[in-house]
N, C-alpha and C positions, 0 to 999 in steps of 0.2 A: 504493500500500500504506500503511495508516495501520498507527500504533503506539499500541500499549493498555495500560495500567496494571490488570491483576487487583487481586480484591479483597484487603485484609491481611489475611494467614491465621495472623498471632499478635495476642497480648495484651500491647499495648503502656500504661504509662502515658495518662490521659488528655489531658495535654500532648505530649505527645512524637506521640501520634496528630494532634494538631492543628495542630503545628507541620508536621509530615511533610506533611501536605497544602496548607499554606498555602506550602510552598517549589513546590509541582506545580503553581499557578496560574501560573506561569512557565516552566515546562519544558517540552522540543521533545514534548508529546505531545499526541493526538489524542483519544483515551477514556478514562476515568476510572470503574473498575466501585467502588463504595462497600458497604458494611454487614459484617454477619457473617455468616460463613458455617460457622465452626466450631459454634463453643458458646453457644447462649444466656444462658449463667452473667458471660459476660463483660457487664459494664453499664459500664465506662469510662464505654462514648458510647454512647445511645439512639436510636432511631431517631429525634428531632426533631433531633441532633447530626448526625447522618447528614446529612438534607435538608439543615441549612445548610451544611453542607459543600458537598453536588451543588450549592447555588444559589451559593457563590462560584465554584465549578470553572466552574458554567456562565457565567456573567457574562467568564471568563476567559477562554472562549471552547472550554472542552473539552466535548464530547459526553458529559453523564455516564449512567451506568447504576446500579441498585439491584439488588446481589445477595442471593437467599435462600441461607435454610440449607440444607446439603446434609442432613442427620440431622433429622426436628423429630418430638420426642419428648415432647410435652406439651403440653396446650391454650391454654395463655399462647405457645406455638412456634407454632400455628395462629394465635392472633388477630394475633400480629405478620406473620405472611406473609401475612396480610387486608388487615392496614394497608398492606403492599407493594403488594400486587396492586392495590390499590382510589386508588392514590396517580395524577395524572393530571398530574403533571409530569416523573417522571421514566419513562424504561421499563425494564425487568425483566429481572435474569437469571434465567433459572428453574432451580434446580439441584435439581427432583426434579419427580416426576409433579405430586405435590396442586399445586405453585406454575404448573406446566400448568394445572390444570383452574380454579384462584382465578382466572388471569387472562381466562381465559374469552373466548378469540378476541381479545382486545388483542392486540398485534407485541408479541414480547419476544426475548428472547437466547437460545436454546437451551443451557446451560451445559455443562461437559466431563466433568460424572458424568451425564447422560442416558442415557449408553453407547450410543451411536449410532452403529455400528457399520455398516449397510448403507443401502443407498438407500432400499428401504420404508420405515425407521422416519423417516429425514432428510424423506422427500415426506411422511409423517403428521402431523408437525412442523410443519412447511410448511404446510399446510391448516389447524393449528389456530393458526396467525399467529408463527411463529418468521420472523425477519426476519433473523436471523443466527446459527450454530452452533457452538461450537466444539469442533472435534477430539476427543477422547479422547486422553488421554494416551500410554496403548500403544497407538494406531494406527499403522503405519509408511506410508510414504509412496507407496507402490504402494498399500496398500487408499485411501488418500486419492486418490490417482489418481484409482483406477479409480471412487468415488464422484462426484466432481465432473466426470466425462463426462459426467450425465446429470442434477446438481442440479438442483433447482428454479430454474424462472427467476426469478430477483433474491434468492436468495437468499447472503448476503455466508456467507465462510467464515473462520474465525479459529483461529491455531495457538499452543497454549504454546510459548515459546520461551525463558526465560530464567526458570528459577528449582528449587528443590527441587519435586521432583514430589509432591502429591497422592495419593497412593496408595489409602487406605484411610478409613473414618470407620467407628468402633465406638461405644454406649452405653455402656461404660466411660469411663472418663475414665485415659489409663497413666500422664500425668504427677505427679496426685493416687498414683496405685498408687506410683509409684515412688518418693516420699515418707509412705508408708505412710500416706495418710489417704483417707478414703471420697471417692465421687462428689459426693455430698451436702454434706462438706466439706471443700470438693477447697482452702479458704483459696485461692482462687484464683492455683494453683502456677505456671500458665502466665505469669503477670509476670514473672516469675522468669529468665524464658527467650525474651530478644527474638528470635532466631531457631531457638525449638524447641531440644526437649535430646537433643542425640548419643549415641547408642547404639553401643559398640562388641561386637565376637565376643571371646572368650578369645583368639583371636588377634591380640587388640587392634587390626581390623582396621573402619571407618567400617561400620555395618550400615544402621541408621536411625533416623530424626530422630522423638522422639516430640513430637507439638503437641497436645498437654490429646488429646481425642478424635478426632483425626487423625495417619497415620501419614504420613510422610515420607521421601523417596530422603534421603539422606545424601549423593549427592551432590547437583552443581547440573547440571540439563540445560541446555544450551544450544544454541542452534542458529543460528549466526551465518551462516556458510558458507553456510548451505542457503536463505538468503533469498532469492538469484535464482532458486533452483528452484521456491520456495515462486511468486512472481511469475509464473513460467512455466504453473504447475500452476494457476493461478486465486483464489490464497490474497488475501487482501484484509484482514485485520489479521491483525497475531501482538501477542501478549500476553506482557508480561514479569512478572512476579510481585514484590512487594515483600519489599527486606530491611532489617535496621535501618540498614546505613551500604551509603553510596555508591550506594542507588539511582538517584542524579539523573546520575550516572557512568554508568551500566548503560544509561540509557535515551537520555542525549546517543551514547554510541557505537551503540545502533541506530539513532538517526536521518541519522548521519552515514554508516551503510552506505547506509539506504532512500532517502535522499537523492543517494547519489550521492558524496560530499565523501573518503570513504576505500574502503579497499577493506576486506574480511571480513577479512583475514589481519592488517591494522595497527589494525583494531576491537580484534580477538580480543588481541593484543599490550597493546591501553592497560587494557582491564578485568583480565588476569588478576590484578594485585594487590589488587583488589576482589572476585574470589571467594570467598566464605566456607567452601568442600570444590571438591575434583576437580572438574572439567567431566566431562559425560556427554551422551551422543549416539542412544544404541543402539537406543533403540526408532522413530528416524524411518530406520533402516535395517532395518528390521524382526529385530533381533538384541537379545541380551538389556537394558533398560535401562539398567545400569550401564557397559555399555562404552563407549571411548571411539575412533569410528572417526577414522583422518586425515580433512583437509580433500578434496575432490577437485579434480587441478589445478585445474579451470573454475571454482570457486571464485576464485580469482587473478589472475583478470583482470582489467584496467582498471575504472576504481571506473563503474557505472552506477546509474542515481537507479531505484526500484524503485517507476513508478505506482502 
């Protein structure tokens, strides 16, 4: 089982983005997904920033990946997902149809808003060169099952595992809204807010995380416990999500479950003061998102290294 680094789904400083990555040419990880996937508006780092990044990751010895936009809402949003598509050093994650059809029978990553929900759409994928998939966020683990009885042969399966869920992506822009300035000039709000700005109810109760044009669990999902299942069931990367601090913490404790070195229960124990909100569970037991189910015993057992 390899371990994956998703793409950064805030607006960070352009230093701060740089540094963040020059610590992960070091770190116990296997994949490395790069670019933006929110908002085009963000120009920190360009996609020439990008590649030199993948080209030290790769030299580092990490399998890197280029992810598109999930939203692309304007013809400058197309010619950059051309330039993706057409790039022939790194491979692609495709996080919408058009970045399917640009890359045009190349292998790429099937992303986790494709919404690929049954086996037809997973084998049509597959035929048009998806070399690897990942999950959909509200899939529970029984539909995950029962899909990978019958996957394509070779094709790899990958699970979010560790971070604030992805939920939603709108053409507004809420963070801009919520400092009363337009889309247009959104003063780009989203710096502002290195991991998304929390949204509570009048019951001043964690709702969710707004990130410039993407919405946000308010909590963190995590799924530590379920790695051996994951292993059993045929899963072959899970993906941790990036956050401003203590990532490098988040990702040495998964390596040290998949590895074998601790068990799930003394993982879970070392990160929780690196949590940023609640831990959540709920949707790989196919129950509401936010809830938080216990571990199950066989979780608990003697620490085993997860090929």
């Amino acid at each position: 089982m390899k371990l994956a680094l998703g793409p950064l789904l805030y607006y960070w400083p352009r230093h701060t983005t740089l540094a963040f990555y020059a610590a992960l040419e070091s770190a116990p990880l296997d994949i490395v997904y790069l670019g933006e996937t929110v908002c085009s508006r963000r120009h920190e780092l360009r996609l020439s920033d990008w590649l030199e990044i993948a080209a030290r990751l790769r030299a580092a010895g990490k399998e890197v990946v280029l992810s598109t936009q999930v939203l692309i809402e304007s013809g400058a949003d197309v010619t950059v997902l051309h330039k993706i598509a057409r790039n022939s050093d790194f491979q692609v994650e495709a996080n919408d149809m058009g970045a399917v059809h640009c890359l045009q029978g190349k292998p790429f990553v099937a992303g986790p808003h494709l919404n690929i929900y049954n086996l037809p759409t997973l084998q049509m994928l597959a035929s048009l060169g998806a070399t690897r998939w990942v999950m959909p966020l509200e899939m529970g683990r029984d539909d995950l099952a029962l899909i990978l009885r019958n996957r394509p042969s070779g094709l790899q399966t990958e699970v979010f595992v560790y971070g604030r869920m992805p939920l939603a992506f709108s053409a507004r822009c809420f963070t801009a809204r919520h400092r009363n300035l337009p889309k247009d000039d959104c003063q780009f709000s989203c710096i502002h807010y290195s991991d998304g700005l929390l949204m509570r109810t009048r019951e001043d109760e964690s709702f969710l995380v707004l990130n410039g044009t993407q919405t946000q669990s308010a909590r963190v999902h995590l799924l530590l416990a379920e790695l051996a299942d994951m292993r059993a069931l045929g899963v072959d990367v899970v993906r941790v999500s990036p956050q401003s601090q203590h990532t490098l913490e988040i990702l040495q404790a998964f390596d040290t479950v998949i590895k074998g070195r601790q068990s799930a229960a003394q993982a879970q124990q070392s990160i929780a003061p690196y949590l940023p909100a609640e831990a959540c569970n709920g949707y790989w037991y196919g129950k509401p998102g936010l809830d938080q189910l216990p571990f199950a015993p066989q979780a608990f057992d003697a620490p085993t290294a997860l090929a």
